[in-house]
N, C-alpha and C positions, 0 to 999 in steps of 0.2 A: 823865119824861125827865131824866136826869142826876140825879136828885133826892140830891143829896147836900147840902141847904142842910135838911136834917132829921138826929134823931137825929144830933145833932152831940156829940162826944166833947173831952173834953180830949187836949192830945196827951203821950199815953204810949211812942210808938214810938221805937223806939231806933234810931240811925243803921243798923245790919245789917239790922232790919227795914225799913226803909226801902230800903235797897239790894237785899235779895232776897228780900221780901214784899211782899204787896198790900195796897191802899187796905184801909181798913175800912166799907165800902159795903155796902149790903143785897145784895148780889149776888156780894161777891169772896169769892174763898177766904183763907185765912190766906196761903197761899204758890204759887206760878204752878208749873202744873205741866202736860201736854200733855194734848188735847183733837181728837184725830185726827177725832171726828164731829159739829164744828160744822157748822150750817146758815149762817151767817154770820160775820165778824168771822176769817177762816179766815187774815187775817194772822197770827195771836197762836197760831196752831192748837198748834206746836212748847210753847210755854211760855207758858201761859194764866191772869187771875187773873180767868178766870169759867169758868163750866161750861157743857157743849154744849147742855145743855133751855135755858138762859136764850138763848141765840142765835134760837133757835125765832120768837121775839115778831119776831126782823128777818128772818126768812127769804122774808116774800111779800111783794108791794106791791098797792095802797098800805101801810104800816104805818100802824093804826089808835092803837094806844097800844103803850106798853112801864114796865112794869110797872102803876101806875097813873096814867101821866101820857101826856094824849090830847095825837095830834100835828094831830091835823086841826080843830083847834077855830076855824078861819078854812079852813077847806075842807083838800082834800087836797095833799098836799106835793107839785108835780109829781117827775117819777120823778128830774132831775139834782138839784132840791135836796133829795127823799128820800136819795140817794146820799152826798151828801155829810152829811148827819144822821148817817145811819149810821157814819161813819168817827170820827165826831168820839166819836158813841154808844161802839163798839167800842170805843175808843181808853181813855176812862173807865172802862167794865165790864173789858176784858179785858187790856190791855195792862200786859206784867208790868214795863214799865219808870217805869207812869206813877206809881207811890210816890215818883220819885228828887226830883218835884215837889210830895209833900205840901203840903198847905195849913202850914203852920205852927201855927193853932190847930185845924185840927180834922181828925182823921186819916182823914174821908170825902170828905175834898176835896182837890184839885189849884192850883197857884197858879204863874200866869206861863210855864206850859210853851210855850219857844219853836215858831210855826209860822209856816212861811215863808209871804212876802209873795204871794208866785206862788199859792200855796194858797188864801189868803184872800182874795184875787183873784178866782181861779173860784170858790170857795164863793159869793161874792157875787154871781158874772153868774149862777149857776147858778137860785141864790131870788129874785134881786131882785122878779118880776113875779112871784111868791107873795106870798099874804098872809100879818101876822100883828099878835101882839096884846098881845103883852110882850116890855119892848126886854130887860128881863135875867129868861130864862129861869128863873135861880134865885130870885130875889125879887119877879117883878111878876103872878104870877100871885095868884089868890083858890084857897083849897083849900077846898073842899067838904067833910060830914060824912063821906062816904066816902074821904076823902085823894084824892082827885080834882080837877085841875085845870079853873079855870074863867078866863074872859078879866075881868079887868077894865075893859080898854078896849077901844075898835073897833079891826077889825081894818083893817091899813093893808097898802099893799107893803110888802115890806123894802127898798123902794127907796125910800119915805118914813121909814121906823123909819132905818137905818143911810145915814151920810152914805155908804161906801164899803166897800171888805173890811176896811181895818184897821178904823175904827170897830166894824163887825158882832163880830169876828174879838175882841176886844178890849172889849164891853159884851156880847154875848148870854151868856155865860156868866161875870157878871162879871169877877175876876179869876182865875180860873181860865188864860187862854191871851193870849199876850202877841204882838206882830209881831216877828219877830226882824230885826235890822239884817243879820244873815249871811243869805248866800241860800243857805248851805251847810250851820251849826250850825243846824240849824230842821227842825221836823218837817214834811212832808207824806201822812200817814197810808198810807206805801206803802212798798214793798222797800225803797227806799233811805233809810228809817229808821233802818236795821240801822247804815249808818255814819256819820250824822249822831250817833245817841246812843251809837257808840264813841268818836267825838272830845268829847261832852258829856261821858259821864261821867270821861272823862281830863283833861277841863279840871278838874271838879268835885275830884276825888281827889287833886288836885297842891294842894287848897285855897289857890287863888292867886288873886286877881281881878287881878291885875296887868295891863297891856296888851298887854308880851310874851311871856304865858301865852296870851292870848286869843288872841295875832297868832299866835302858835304853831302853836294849835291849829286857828285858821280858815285858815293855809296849807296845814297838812299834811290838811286835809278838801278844799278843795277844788281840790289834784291827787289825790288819792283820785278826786272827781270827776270831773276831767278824762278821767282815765284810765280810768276806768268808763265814759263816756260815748264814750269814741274804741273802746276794744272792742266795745262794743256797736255804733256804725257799721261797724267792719271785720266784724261777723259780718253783718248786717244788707247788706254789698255781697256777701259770697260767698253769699249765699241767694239771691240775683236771679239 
């Protein structure tokens, strides 16, 4: 699962690749490109940096492994924190924007991609009272001869492993996903990603970290917001 803490690469990728190509993962393509007959991850359907057989592995529940990394090795993932696995999963395999976060040394990995607080929130009520048995998925696990994961320690709740969602949100995959301070610039693996990471990568491109780049950019996302959110209530009263 996620296993991108192997066959690690120097990084060779060029900022273009970066912006309109995919991770170098055992699973992505060179470049996102659509995938109309996913079984899963059907966010990314449009412009995809995996292909629709790899989806297959998340199409039933429970999901037993995906590629060779078992998820039920502390029993089965009930179905809300299965669901959310899978977003985070998707997100890694398929999602053509998640390069803009390359890891910096190594071009199979991901580093700091903002996800909202609210998300990591419910990720965490979702698992808490599942088990499990490495606090960071990428390095606490034993690989077996067969590249197979195995638990090094007892399995706990994740309500004992992680204090909270940020905690979880912020060690399961070590540095990989960050809590973002915006409740607006920050992913939550759903439509409304689409303009969360049109006002990220405009922050990005204006190469500014300034404050009133940022303040900029977190204004104008979230009345984008607003107004997304009041149309959706006026459609939502004419349908009653």
């Amino acid at each position: 699962m996620l296993r991108f803490a192997v066959a690690l690469f120097a990084v060779i990728t060029s900022s273009t690749c970066q912006k309109h190509g995919c991770l170098e993962g055992d699973t992505h393509k060179l470049k996102p490109s659509p995938e109309p007959n996913m079984h899963e991850c059907t966010l990314y359907s449009k412009s995809s940096c995996c292909y629709a057989d790899f989806t297959e592995q998340l199409a039933h529940s429970p999901v037993i492994k995906v590629r060779n990394s078992y998820w039920n090795r502390c029993g089965q993932l009930s179905k809300p924190c299965e669901d959310f696995t899978k977003k985070i999963e998707c997100f890694y395999r398929c999602s053509p924007h998640a390069a803009h976060w390359i890891h910096p040394n190594y071009t199979a990995a991901i580093q700091s991609v903002p996800l909202c607080q609210s998300f990591c929130d419910d990720w965490y009520e979702a698992c808490k009272d599942d088990s499990i048995c490495a606090h960071n998925w990428l390095t606490d696990w034993e690989w077996d001869e067969s590249g197979e994961n195995r638990c090094k320690s007892k399995c706990i709740p994740y309500s004992e492993m992680y204090t909270n969602g940020t905690d979880m949100c912020q060690s399961m995959w070590g540095e990989s996903f960050k809590v973002s301070e915006s409740s607006c610039l920050c992913l939550q693996m759903n439509k409304k990603d689409m303009m969360a990471i049109k006002y990220l990568l405009s922050e990005s491109s204006e190469e500014s970290s300034s404050s009133s780049s940022s303040s900029s950019e977190e204004h104008a996302c979230q009345k984008k917001l607003l107004k997304s959110e009041k149309l959706k209530g006026e459609e939502g009263e004419q349908t009653r």
